[in-house]
C-alpha positions as CSV (number, residue, x, y, z in Angstrom):
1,X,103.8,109.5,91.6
2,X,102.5,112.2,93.4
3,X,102.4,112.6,97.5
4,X,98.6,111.9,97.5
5,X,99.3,109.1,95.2
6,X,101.7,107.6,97.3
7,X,99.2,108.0,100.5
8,X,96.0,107.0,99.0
9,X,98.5,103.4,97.6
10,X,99.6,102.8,101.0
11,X,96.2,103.4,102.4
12,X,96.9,105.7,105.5
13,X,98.3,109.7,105.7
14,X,98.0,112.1,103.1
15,X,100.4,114.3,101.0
16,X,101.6,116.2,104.1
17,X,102.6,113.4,105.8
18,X,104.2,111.8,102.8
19,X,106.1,114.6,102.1
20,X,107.5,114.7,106.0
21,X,108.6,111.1,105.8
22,X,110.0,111.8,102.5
23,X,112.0,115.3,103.7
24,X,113.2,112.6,106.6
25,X,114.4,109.5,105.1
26,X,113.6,110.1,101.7
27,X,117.2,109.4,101.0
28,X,117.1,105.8,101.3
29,X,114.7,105.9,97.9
30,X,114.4,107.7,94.4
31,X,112.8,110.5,96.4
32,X,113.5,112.9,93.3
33,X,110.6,111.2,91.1
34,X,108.1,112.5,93.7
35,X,106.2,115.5,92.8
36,X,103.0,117.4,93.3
37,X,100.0,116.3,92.0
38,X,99.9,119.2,89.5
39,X,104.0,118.0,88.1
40,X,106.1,120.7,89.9
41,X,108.2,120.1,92.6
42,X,108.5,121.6,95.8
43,X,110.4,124.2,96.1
44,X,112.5,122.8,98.8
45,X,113.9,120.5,96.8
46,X,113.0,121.6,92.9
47,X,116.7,122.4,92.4
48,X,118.0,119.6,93.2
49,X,115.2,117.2,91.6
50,X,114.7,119.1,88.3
51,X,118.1,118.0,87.2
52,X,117.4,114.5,88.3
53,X,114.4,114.2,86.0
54,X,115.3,115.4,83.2
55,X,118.2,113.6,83.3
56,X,116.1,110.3,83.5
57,X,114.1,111.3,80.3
58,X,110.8,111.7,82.4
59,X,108.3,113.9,80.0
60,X,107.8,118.0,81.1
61,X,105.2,120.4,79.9
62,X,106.4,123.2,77.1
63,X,108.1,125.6,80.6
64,X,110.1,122.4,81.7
65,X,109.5,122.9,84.9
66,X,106.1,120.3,85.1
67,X,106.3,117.0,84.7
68,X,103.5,115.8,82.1
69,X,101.6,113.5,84.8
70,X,99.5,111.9,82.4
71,X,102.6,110.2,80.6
72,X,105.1,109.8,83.6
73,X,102.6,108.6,86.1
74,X,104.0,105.2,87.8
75,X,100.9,103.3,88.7
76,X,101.8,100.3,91.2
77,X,99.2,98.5,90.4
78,X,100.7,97.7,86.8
79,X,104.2,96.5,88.3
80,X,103.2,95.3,91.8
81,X,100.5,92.4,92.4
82,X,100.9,92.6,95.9
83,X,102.9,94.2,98.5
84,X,102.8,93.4,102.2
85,X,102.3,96.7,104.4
86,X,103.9,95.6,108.0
């Protein structure tokens, strides 16, 4: 998913914000298979999370260094019928 994504799913912030929370405790989750909504990553953290991806199989565009959204989209909706927000 991308940082809007995840914002616009939870229903409150936007990218910036889910980036912060992310940069803050972003350990705790799979914070690699965040990315921009265009497939890169930021550049804080692309080293790091390139590696990650690829080595999870997740699909890149012909430079390998954008993830092919279309295909490696998560969408909640499919996998979660509800999830409490407290």
């Amino acid at each position: 998913m991308a940082y809007g994504e995840i914002a616009e799913w939870l229903g409150e912030g936007g990218p910036r914000q889910v980036a912060k929370i992310m940069s803050r405790y972003g350990d705790e989750v799979p914070w690699h298979r965040v990315v921009r909504a265009d497939g890169t990553c930021a550049a804080e953290v692309g080293q790091r999370q390139l590696p990650l991806l690829r080595s999870e199989g997740v699909p890149f565009g012909k430079s390998y260094d954008r993830v092919r959204m279309s295909e490696a989209r998560w969408e909640p909706r499919e996998h979660v019928s509800s999830v409490p927000i407290t």
